[in-house]
C-alpha positions as CSV (number, residue, x, y, z in Angstrom):
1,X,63.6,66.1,126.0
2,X,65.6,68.0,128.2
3,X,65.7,67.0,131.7
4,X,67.8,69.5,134.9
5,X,69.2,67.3,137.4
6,X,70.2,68.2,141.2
7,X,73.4,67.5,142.6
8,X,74.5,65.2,144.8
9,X,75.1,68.0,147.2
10,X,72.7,69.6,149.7
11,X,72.5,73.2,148.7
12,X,74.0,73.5,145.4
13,X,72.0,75.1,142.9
14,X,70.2,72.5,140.5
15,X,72.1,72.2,137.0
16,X,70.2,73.7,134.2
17,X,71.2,73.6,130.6
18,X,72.2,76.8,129.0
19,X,69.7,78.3,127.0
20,X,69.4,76.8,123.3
21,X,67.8,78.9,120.5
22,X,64.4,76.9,119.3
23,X,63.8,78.7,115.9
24,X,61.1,81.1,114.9
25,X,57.6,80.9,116.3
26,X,55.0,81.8,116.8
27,X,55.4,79.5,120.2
28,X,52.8,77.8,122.8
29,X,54.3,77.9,126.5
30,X,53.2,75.4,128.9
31,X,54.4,76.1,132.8
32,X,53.4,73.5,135.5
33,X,55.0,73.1,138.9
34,X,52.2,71.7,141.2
35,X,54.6,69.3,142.5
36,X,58.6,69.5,143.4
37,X,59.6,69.0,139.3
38,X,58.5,71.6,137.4
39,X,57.8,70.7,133.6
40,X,58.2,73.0,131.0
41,X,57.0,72.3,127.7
42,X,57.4,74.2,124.1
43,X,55.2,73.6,120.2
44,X,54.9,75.9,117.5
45,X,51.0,77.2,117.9
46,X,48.7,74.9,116.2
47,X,51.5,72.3,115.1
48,X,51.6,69.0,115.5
49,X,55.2,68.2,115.4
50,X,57.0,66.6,118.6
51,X,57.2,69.3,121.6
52,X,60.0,70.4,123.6
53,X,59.5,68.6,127.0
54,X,61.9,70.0,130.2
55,X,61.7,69.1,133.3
56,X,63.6,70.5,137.1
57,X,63.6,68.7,139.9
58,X,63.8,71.6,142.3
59,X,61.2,71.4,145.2
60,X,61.4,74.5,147.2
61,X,64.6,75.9,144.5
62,X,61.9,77.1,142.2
63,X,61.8,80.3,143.3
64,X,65.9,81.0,142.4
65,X,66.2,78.9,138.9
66,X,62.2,80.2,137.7
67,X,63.3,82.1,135.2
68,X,66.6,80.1,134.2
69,X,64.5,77.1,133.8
70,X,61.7,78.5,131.2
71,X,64.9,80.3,129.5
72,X,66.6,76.4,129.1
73,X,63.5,76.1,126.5
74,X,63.1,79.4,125.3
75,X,65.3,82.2,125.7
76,X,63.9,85.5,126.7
77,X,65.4,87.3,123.6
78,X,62.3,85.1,121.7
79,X,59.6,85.5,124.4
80,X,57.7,88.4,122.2
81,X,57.6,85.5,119.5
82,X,55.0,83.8,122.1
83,X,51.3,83.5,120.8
84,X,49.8,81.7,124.1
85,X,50.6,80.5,127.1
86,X,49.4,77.9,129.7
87,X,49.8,77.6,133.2
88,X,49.0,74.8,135.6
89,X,46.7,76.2,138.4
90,X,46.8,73.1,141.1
91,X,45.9,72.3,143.7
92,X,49.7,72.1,144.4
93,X,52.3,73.6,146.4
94,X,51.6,77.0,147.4
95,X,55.2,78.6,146.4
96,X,55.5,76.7,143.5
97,X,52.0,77.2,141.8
98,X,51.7,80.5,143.1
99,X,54.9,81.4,141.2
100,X,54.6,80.0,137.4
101,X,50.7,81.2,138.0
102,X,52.4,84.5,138.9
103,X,54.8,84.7,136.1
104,X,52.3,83.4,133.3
105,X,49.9,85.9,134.2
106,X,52.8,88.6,133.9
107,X,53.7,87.4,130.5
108,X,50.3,87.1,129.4
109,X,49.7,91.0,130.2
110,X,52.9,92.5,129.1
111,X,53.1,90.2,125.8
112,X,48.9,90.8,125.7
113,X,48.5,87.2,125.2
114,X,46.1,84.6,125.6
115,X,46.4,82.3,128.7
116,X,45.3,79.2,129.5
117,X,44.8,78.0,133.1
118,X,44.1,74.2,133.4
119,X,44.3,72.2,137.0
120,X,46.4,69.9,137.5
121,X,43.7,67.5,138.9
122,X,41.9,67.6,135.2
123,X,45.8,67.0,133.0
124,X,45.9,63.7,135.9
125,X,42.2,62.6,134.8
126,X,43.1,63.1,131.1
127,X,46.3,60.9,131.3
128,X,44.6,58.2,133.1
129,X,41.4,58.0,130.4
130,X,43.9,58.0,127.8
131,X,45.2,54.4,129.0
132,X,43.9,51.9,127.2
133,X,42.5,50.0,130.3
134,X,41.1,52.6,131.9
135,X,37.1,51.8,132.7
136,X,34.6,54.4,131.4
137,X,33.1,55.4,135.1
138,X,33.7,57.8,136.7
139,X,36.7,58.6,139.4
140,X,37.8,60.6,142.4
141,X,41.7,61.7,142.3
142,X,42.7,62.0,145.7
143,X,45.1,63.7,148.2
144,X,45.8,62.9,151.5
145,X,46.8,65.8,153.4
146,X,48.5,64.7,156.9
147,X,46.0,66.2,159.7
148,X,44.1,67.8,157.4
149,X,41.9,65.2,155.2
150,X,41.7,65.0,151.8
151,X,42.0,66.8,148.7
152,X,39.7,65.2,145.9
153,X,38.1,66.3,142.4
154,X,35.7,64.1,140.8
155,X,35.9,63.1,137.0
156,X,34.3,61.1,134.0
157,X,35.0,60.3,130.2
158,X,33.8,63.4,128.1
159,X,31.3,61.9,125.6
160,X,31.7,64.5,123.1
161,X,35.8,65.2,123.1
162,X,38.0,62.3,122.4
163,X,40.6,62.2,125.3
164,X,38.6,64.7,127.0
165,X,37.7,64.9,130.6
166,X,34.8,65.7,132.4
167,X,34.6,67.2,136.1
168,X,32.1,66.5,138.1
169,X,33.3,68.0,141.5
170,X,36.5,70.3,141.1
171,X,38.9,69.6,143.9
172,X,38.2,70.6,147.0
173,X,39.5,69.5,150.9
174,X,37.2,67.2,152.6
175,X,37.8,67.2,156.0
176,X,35.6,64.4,157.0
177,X,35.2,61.2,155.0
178,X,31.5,61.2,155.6
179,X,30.8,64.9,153.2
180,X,33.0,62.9,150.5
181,X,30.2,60.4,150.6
182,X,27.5,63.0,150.4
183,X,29.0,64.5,147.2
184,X,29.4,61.1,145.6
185,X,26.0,60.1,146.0
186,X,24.5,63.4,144.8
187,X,26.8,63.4,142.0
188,X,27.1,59.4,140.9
189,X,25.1,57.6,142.4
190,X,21.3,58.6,141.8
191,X,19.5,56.0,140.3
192,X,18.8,55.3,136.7
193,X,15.8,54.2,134.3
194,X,16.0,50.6,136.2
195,X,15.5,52.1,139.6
196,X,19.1,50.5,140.1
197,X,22.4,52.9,141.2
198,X,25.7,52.5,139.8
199,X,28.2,51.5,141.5
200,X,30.5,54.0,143.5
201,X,33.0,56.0,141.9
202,X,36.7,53.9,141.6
203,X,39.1,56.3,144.0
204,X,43.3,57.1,142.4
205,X,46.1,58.6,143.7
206,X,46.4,62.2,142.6
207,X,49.7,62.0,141.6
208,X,51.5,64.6,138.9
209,X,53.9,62.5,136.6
210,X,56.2,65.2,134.6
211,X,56.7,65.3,131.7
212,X,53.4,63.7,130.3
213,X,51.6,66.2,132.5
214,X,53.0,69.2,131.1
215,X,52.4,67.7,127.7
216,X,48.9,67.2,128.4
217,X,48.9,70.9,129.8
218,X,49.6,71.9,126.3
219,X,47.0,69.3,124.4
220,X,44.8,71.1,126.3
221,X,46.0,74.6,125.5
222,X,46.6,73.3,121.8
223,X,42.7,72.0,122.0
224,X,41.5,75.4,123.6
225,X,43.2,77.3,120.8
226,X,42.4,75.5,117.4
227,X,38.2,75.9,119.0
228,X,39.1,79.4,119.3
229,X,38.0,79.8,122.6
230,X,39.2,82.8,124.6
231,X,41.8,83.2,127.4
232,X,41.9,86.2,129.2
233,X,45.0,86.3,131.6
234,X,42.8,87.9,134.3
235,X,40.8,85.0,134.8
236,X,43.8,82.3,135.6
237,X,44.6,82.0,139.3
238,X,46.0,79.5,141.4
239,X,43.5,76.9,143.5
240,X,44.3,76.4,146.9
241,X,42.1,73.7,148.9
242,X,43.9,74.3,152.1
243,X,44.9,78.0,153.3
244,X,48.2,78.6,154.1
245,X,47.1,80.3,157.4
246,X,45.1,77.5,158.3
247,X,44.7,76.7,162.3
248,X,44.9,73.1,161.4
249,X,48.9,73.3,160.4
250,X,50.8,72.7,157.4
């Protein structure tokens, strides 16, 4: 795994390994920076063998080392050797997932690939049911968003895909505690054959961990690929629950 570090010193540009040369592909790209590290992650399409994990700790220096960063992992001289990509479409940041969304969308067009576009809520539910003590109910992920209220997406264990995840309410901002409540009930807690409801959905942190999430972000594109299902670039764009015009503040 390769891993760009920041220096010590405010304002220095983060250090990022010089580009190495991976081999021949054809090569599955997996971009996701819906937090300040962005994780980069590289596998021959429809192998199995370890991946190339990467990951930048550059908050708001995304925007400068973007391209350096994805050319660490794979030079551009072997970008045409790309068979699919996958992007990570948030809720995150807005620079930073407006940006990979932006560039995997570009590649995705010019290269005429297929490109997956996964949220980053759904790679968080699949790493937590992949723990071995992880209960089989369902679960909000939540955000707390200072002023604002809360960002949360509802999930379950996917009966019919090992390791799969199901989502029951896709993240959204709840401003009031009391419409979370109302979705929950419609969604959970309805009564079954005994007359009796469940018990309310356990709440989590939404928190991105890199790299296992940009692994999972290619699993899933891996997944996506061997069913044969389509991925038309046009399709992927970022989520944003909040707007970043909105009167409430950042």
């Amino acid at each position: 795994m390769t891993s760009g570090t920041l220096p010590g010193d405010q304002g220095r540009d983060p250090e990022i390994p010089p580009p190495s040369d991976p081999g021949p592909g054809p090569w599955l790209l997996a971009l996701h920076s819906s937090a300040d590290t962005f994780g980069v992650a590289l596998q021959r399409l429809g192998d199995c063998t370890p991946p190339r994990l990467a990951t930048f700790p550059l908050g708001r220096a995304l925007s400068n080392e973007l391209f350096a960063c994805v050319e660490s992992v794979l030079p551009a001289s072997r970008w045409p050797q790309l068979a699919r990509l996958a992007v990570a479409t948030g809720p995150g940041g807005f620079t930073g997932t407006r940006l990979t969304v932006t560039l995997a969308r570009t590649l995705a067009q010019q290269l005429s690939l297929p490109l997956d576009g996964f949220g980053s809520f759904l790679l968080m539910a699949r790493r937590r049911l992949a723990q071995p003590d992880c209960p089989p109910i369902p679960f909000w992920l939540m955000q707390e968003l200072p002023r604002r209220g809360v960002v949360a997406g509802l999930y379950a264990p996917d009966p019919e895909q090992r390791g799969g995840a199901l989502e029951l309410a896709a993240p959204r901002l709840y401003r009031e505690p009391t419409i979370l409540a109302e979705v929950e009930a419609s969604l959970v807690m309805a009564p079954d054959g005994d007359g009796l409801s469940p018990p309310p959905a356990v709440r989590c942190p939404a928190q991105v961990h890199q790299p296992p999430d940009v692994a999972e972000l290619l699993r899933c594109s891996q997944e996506a690929a061997a069913a044969g299902r389509p991925a038309p670039w046009s399709v992927v764009l970022p989520l944003y629950p909040t707007s970043p015009v909105d009167p409430a503040g950042p």
